[in-house]
N, C-alpha and C positions, 0 to 999 in steps of 0.2 A: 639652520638645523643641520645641513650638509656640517659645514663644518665641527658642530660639534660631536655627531656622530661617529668622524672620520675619529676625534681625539677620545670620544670611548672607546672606538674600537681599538687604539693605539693602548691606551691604557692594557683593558683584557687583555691585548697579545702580551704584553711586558709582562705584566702579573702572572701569564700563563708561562713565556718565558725562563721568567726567572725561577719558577717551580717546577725548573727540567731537571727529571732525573736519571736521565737516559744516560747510560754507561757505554766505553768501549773496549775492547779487549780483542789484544792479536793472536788469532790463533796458530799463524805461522810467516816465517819470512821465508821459507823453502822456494815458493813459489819464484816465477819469473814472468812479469807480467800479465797480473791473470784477469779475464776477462768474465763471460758467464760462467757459474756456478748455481750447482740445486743440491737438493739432499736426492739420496737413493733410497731403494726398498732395504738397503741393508743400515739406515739410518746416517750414513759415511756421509763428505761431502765432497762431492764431483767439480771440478777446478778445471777449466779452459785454460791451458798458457800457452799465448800465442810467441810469447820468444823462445821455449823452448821445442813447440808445437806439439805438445801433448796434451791429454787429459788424464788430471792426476785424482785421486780420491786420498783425503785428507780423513783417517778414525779421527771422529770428535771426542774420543775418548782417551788412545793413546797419543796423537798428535802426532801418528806416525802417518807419511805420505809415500807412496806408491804410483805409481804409471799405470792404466789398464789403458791406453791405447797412444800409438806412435812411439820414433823413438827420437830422444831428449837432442837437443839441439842439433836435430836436420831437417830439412825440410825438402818435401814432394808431394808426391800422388803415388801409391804403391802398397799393394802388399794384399789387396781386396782377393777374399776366401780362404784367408792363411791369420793364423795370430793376431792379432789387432795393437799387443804389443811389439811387432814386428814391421808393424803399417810405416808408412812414411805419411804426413802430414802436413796442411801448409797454413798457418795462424787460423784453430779451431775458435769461434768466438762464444756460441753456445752450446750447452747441454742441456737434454730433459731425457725423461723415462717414460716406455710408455707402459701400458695397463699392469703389460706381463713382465714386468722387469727388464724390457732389452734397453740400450742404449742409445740415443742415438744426440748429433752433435753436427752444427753446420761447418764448413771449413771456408770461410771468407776466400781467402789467394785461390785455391782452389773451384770456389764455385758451384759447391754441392753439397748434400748433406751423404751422411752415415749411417751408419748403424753395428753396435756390436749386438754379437747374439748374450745372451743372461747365461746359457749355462756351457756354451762350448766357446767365447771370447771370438770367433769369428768376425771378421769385421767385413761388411759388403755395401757398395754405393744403391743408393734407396733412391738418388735423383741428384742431375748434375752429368755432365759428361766431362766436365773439367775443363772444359771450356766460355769463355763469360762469351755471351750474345742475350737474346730473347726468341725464343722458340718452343715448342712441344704443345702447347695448349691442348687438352683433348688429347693427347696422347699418353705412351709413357711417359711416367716422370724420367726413368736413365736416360730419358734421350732426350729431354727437356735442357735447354739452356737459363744459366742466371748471371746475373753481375753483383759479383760482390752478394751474395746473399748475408745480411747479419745476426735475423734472430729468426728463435723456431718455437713453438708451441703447441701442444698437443689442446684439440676440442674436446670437448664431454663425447664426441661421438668419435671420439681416438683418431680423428684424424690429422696429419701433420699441418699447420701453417705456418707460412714462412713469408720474410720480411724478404724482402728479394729489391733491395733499396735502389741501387744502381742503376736499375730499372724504372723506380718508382711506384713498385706494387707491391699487392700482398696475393700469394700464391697459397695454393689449397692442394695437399694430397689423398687422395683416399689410399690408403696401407693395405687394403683387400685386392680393388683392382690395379693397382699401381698407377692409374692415373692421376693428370696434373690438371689443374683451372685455376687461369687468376680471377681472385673473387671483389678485387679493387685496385683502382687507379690506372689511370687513362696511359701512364707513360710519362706525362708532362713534370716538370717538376713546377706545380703550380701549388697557388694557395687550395688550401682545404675547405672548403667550406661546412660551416656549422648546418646542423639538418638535415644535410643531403644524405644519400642511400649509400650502404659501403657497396660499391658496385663496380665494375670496370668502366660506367660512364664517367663516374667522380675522382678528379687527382688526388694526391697522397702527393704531397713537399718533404719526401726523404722520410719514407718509414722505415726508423730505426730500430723500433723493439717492441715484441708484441706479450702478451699473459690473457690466460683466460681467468674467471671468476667459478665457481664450483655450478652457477647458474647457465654460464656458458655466456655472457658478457666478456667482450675483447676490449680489451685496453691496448692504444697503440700513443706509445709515442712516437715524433716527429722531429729528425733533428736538424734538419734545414728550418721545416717552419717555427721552433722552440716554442711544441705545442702538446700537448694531448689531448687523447681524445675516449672515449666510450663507445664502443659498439654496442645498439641492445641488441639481447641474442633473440629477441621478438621479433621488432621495427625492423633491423638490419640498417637504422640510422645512427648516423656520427653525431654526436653532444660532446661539445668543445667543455673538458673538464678545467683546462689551467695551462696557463700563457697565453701571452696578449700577441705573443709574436715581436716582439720587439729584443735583440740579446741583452742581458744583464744578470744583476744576481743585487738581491735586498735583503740583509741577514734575518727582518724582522719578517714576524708571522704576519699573512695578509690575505685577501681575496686570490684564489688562484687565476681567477679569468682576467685579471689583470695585472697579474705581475708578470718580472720580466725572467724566461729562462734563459740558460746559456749553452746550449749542446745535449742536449737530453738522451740518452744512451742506452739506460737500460729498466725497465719498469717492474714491479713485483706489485699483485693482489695481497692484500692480505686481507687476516681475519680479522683484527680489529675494526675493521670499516677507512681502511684507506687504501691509495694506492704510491706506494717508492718510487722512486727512480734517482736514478746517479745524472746528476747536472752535472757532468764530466768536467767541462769547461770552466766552471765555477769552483770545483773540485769538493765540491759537497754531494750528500746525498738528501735527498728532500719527500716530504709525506704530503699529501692532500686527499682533506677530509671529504670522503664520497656521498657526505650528505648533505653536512652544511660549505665545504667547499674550501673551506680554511688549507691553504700551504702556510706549513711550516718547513724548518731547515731538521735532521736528527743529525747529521753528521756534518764536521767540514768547519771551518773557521771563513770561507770563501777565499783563501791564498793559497796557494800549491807550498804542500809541505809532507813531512812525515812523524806524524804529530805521538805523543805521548799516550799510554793506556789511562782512563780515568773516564774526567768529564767529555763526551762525545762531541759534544760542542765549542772544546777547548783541542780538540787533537785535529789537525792539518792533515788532508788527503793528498794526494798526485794522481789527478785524471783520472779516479773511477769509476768505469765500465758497469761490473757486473753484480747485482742485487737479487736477492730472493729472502721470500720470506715463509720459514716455517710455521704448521700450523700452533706452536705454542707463539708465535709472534717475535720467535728470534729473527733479529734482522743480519744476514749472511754478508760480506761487502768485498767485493774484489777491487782493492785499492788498487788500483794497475802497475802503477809510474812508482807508487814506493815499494814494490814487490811485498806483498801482506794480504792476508787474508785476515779481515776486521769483522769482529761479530758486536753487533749494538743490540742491547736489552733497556726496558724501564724507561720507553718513550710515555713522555707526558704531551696529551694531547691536547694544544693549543687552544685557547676558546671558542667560540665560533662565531664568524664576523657581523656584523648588525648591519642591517638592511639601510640603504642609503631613503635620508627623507627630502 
């Protein structure tokens, strides 16, 4: 029965497959290697480019782009209480916004996060001394230490958290008091285990990129351990969503908890009922379904390329980083390696896989 199981469920997925309607469409090649991106309160889209080390805002309307912070091909640390288009910068990798409109964005090389202000462009270090170690717990975050931090995410309770990978944690700010706590991983770069508490007792294997859900459920992916996972915002336990742990990449639709990922980079909620993320390494970008479980591929051919506008599943990516998803379900894609900003619509969502007998 196993067996023939395994051949329906192969079936469904083709069937489901082959009635993809998902489209892509570039919305610029200005960019230079871009990383995370989100939309803003002004509907625009906010673009990390870590070669030129700015953060650029792309109108989705006139497809005109713009700089609102750094300036274009230098890089530093500089310019904190003055212009933010005057800053110096050193490979920015995310962006988000918080309640009130300000800005704010981590800077990898550098080792800290940001913030511009919404109505006066000031830009001032929010955490980070610019130096990588591990340090400050219970203190200020400006005098806390990170390594290589990669991604950031604001909670339902507008607080900042941050992937602080290099490390092997995930760090927590409160934006009131300026204090910093890591809320998980030991240090170690060990396996993760399924079930455990997100807690500073339980390791993280290279937490990569984190998203909250509107319920306040974390989504973190893993890019050492080529894994993801669900935080409930109840429990505070981890539920191993998709990859087995093993690297690879299998074009067809399947079980997430057992296929294999390859670099997992950067993760998006959406409204539909799934969660994205950029298989870098694979150079696709991929969905799994948050119910029944189903990963499919929406983007990527699985070759490193720089693929054509159309079928989304016929156009080649280079190494894409950075994903988001609006709440109409437009899928946002910072193709990195082929400099492009990729927008994917009209995902058809895969069947859902049938229970082993």
């Amino acid at each position: 029965m196993l067996k023939q199981s395994n051949k329906l469920f192969a079936i469904c997925c083709l069937a489901a497959s082959a009635a993809s309607s998902q489209t892509v469409t570039t919305l610029t090649r200005e960019v230079r290697n871009p990383y995370g991106l989100v939309t803003g309160p002004d509907k625009a889209l906010y673009i990390c480019e870590i070669d030129r080390h700015v953060i650029s805002r792309l109108d989705l309307k006139t497809k005109k782009l713009t700089i609102v912070a750094g300036t274009p091909g230098k890089s530093g640390y500089s310019g904190d209480n003055g212009p933010a288009t005057q800053a110096l910068l050193f490979e920015p990798y995310e962006v988000r916004f918080d309640k009130a409109g300000n800005l704010f964005f981590v800077e990898m090389k550098n080792h800290l996060v940001r913030r511009v202000d919404k109505k006066s462009g000031i830009i001032t270090t929010v955490a980070g001394t610019g130096q990588p170690g591990f340090s400050g717990d219970g203190g200020p975050a400006v005098k806390a230490q990170f390594r290589q931090p990669h991604s950031i995410a604001f909670d339902p309770q507008g607080r900042l958290v941050l992937c602080d990978i290099g490390n092997n944690r995930v760090r927590r700010i409160d934006l009131k008091s300026g204090l910093i706590e890591t809320v998980a991983g030991t240090g170690e770069k060990l396996a993760t285990p399924n079930g455990a508490p997100f807690s500073p007792q339980t390791p993280l294997n290279g937490p990569r990129a984190i998203d909250f859900d509107p319920a306040g459920n974390l989504y973190l992916a893993l890019r050492e351990g080529n894994q993801l996972y669900k935080v409930d915002a109840a429990t505070r336990q981890l539920a191993h969503l998709a990859g087995s742990g093993a690297k690879g990449y299998n074009a067809a639709p399947q079980p997430g908890l057992t296929a294999a990922l390859n670099g997992p980079k950067g993760v998006a909620w959406s409204p539909d009922g799934g969660l994205y993320f950029t298989d870098t390494e694979s150079h696709t970008v991929r969905r799994v379904d948050l119910k029944t479980g189903t990963l499919q591929t929406v983007l990527g051919t699985g070759q490193r390329g720089d693929g054509a506008d159309g079928d989304a599943l016929a156009c080649a990516t280079a190494r894409p980083h950075g994903v988001f998803v609006d709440r109409q379900g437009k899928i946002y894609v910072g193709d990195s390696e082929a400099h492009a900003i990729r927008l994917v619509t009209g995902v058809k969502i895969s069947g859902s896989p049938l229970p082993a007998k």
